[in-house]
N, C-alpha and C positions, 0 to 999 in steps of 0.2 A: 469501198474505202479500205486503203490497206492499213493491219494495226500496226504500228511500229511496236517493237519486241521490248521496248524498255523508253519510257518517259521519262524525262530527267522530273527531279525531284518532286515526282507523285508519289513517291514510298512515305517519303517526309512529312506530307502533306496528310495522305492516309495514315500516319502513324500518330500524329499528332490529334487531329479527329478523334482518331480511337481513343485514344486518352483520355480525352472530354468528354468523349460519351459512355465512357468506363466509369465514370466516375458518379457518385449521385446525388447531382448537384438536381435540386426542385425544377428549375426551367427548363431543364432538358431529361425529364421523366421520358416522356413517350421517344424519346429516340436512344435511351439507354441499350448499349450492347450492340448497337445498329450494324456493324461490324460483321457480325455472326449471321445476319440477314447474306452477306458475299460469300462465305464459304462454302461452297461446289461440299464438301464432305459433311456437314452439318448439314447441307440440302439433299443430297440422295439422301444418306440413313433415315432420316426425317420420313419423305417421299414415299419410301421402299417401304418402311415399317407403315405407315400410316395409308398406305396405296392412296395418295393424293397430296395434295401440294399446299402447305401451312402459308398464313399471311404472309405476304413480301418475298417468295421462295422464286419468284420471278426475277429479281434480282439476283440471285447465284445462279441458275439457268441463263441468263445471258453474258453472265463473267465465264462461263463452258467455252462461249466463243474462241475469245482471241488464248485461254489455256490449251482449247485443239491445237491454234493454229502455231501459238511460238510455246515451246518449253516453257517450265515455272511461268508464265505471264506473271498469275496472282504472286507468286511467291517478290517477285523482280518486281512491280510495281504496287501492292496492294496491302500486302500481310504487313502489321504492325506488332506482330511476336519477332518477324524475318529483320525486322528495321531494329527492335533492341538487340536480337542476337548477333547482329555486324557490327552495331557501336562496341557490344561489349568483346570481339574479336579483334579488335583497333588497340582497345587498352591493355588486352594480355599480352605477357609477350612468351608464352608457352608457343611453340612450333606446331605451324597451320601443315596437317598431315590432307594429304589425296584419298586416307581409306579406303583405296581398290581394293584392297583382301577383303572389307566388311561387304557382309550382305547389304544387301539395301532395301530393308525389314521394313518400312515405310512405304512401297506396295503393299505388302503381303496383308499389312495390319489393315489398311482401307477394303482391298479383298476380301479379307474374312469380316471388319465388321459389315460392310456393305449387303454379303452373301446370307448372314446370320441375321442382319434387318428383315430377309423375306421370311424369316420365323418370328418374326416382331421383336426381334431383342440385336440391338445394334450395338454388337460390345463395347467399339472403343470412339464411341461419339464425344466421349468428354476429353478424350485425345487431340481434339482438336486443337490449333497453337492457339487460334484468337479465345475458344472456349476456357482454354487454360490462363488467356490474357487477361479475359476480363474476370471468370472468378478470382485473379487472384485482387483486384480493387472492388472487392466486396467486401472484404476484409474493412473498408473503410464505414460501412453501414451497417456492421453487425456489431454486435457485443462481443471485446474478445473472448476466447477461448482456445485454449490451446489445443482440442485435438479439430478446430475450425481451421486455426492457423498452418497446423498441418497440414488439413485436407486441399485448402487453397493457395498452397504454395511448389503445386506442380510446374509453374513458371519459373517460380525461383529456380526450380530445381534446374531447370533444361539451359536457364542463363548461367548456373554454376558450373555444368557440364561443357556450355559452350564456351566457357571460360578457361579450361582446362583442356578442353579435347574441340578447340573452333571449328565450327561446319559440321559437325557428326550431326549435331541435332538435323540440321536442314536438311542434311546430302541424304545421310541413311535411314533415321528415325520415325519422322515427320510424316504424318498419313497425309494431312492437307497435298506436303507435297509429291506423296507414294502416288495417291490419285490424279494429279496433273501427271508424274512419267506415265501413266495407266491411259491417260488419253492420248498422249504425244505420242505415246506404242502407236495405239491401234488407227493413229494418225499415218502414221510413218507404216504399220504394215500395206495398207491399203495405197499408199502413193505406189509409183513407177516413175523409175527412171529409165529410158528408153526401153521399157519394157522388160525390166530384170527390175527385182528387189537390191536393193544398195543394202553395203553392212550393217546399216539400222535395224534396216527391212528384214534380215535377216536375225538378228537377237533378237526383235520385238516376234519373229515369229516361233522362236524354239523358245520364248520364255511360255506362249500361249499354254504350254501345256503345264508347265508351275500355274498359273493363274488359275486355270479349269482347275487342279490340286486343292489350293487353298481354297476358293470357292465352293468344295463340297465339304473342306474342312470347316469350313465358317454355317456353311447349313450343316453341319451334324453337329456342332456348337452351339447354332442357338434352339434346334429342338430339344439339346437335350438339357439345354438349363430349364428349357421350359416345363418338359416333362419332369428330371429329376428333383430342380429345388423348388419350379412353383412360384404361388406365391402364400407369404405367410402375413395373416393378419394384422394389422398394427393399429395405434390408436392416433393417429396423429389425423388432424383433419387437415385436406386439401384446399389450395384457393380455387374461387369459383370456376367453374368447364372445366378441372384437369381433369383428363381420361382416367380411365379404372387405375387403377392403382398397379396392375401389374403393366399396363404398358405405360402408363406414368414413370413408374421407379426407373423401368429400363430406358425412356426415351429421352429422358430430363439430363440434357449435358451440363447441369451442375454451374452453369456459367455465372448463377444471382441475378440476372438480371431483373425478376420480376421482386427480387428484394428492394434490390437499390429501385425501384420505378414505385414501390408499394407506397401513395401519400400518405399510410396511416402507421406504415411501419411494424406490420400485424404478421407480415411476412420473414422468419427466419429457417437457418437451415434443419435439419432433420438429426441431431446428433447422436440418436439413442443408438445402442446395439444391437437390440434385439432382432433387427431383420437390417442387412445388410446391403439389400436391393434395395434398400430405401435411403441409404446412407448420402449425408449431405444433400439430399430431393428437400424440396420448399416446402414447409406446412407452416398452418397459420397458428398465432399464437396470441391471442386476445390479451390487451394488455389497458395503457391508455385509450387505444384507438379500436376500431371495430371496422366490417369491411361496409364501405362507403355504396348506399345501394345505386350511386351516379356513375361508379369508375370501372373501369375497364382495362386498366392500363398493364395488370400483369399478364391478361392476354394478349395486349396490343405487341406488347416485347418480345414473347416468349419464340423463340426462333425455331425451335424443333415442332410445334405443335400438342407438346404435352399438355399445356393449358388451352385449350381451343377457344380461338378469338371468338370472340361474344357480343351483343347489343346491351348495353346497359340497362334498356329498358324490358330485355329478357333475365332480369337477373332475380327476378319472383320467381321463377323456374329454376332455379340453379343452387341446388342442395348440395352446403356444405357439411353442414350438422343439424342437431335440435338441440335448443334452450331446455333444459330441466330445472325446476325450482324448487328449494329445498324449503318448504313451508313452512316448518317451527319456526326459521330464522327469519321470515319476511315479515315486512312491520304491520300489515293487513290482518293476520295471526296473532299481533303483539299489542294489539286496541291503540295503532297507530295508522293516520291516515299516508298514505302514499301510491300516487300513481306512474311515477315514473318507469318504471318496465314500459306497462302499455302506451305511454305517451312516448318512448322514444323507436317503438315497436314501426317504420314504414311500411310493414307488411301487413298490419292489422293481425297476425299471430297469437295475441294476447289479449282474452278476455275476463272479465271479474267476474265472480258466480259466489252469489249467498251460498251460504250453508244453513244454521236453524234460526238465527235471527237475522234483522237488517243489517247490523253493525255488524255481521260476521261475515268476511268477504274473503276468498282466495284467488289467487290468479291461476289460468289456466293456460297452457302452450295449446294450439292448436298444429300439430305436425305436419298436416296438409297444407300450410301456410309458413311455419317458420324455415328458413332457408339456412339458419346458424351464424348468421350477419354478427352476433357478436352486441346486437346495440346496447341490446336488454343489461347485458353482463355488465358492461362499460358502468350504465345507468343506476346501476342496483347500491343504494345505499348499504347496504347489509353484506354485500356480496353474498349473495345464497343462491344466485344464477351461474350455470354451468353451460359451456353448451358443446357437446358429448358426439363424435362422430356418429354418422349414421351405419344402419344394424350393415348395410353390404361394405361399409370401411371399417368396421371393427371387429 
């Protein structure tokens, strides 16, 4: 069946979608961000860094299709960053420029991060338009702050740009769309026209050797972040299955989705300074709520595979922290009866143990059992429960 290269008003339709499911409304938890599941560029870097294929990555693998066969397809029918940055080119009336002097730097970026993924560190993944689409209506489920508002307002930025200089973003910028001309190239080099290369045939084959460039630039890029900066310690604990920490912080496109999907709200961004790799990455943050030992939903979203989809009923295996109890302060210690720790404990984590008399009772963490759920803390009259990342995250 042949694709037609442009569907009348499926941008619309996908643009509007996106929206809805940008947004973190409760009934449409498990399809937040759904979006970032189509992106060809959030699927290789994923892929490449992870050498395998994260939940739903089948779906941007089949959008590869009709992007070999027609120029921008995604860009032309799918991208709902591509659908705000034309409205807001309608209402400027700054002069729509052609850019043929600009490079057109949107290859080269998807090249090198793509190249630099096969050192595990795929630089410019949160480069992504939709990645950048939907952190910026994250913003609507977190608690302001101004250096969040900043970090999530790389959309804003690119609709101000495309307000003032229209089409730069898409034409020269845009890795999403660097990677569709990167296929349509090697599209276009491999045809024949009666058996001669046509004018295409011929740039897409003298850029080959830019493309080989960048791609040794992007592998001597990401081995040497790995070698020189590493990764440095931090204290923030992870939601459950997300990878080590050093290919967490690089893999994690920053998009929120497993914020906005979190039923308990436990989930916010990462704002400290101290390690920078880690800047704006998800960690948990025990507050009212604690992590539900039934849900599974920040893996279910998570698009790159940072958080690796999980069984809910594997989630006794799935260490985020350990509970520590601060004894003086517990009412057990204070010739006061209460059991709520261990009764809200679903892991069985928490046992009473006399000390010299009956009436002398303390609670104990068992760490081969407590997974850092958060329940105990929630539970704790006193607050004198903590629960402390573990010794390989801290």
């Amino acid at each position: 069946m042949k694709i037609p290269p442009k569907i009348s008003g499926l941008r619309t339709i996908s643009a509007v979608v996106a929206l809805i499911l940008a947004l973190p409304l409760p009934f449409l938890k498990v399809f937040t961000g759904l979006h970032l599941w189509l992106s060809p560029f959030v699927m290789l870097n994923s892929a490449i860094t992870l050498r395998s294929f994260a939940f739903l990555n089948i779906a941007a693998l089949l959008i590869l299709i009709p992007v070999i066969i027609h120029k921008r397809w995604f860009c032309t029918n799918l991208c709902p960053a591509g659908w705000c940055l034309d409205i807001t080119s309608k209402i400027t009336r700054c002069k729509k420029y052609t850019y043929d002097r600009i490079t057109e730097i949107g290859r080269w970026i998807a090249v090198v991060s793509l190249a630099a993924a096969i050192a595990g560190i795929p630089l410019f993944i949160f480069l992504d338009p939709i990645s950048l689409f939907n952190s910026f209506f994250a913003l609507v489920a977190v608690k302001f702050k101004v250096i969040v508002f900043i970090a999530l307002s790389g959309f804003i930025l690119i609709l101000v740009i495309n307000f003032f200089l229209p089409g730069l973003w898409c034409r020269k910028l845009c890795p999403l769309g660097g990677l569709q001309m990167i296929a349509y190239d090697m599209r276009s080099h491999f045809s024949k026209d009666n058996g001669k290369r046509n004018e295409e045939n011929d740039i897409s084959f003298k850029s080959g050797r830019r493309y080989a460039i960048m791609s040794v630039a992007g592998l001597i890029a990401g081995f040497s972040i790995r070698k020189f900066i590493g990764y440095v310690p931090e204290d923030a604990i992870l939601p459950p299955a997300a990878l080590k920490p050093e290919l967490f912080n690089s893999l994690c496109c920053r998009c929120g989705s497993c914020i906005k999907a979190c039923p308990t709200k436990i989930i916010a961004f990462n704002t400290t300074p101290d390690n920078l790799l880690s800047f704006m990455t998800p960690e948990v943050e025990f507050g009212p709520g604690y992590c539900l030992e039934q849900c599974n939903l920040c893996s279910r979203v998570c698009p790159t595979g940072a958080i690796a989809l999980f069984d809910p009923d594997a989630k006794s295996q799935l260490f985020m922290g350990s509970a520590v109890i601060t004894l003086p302060d517990c009412r057990l210690q204070n010739n006061s009866e209460c059991n709520k720790c261990r009764a809200s404990c679903k892991y069985e984590a928490i046992e009473f143990y006399h000390a010299s008399g009956y009436l002398d009772m303390y609670p104990v963490v068992d760490e081969n059992k407590c997974v850092g759920c958060g329940a105990c803390m929630v539970a704790c009259p006193e607050n004198c429960i903590r629960i402390l990342p573990l010794p390989a995250q801290a």
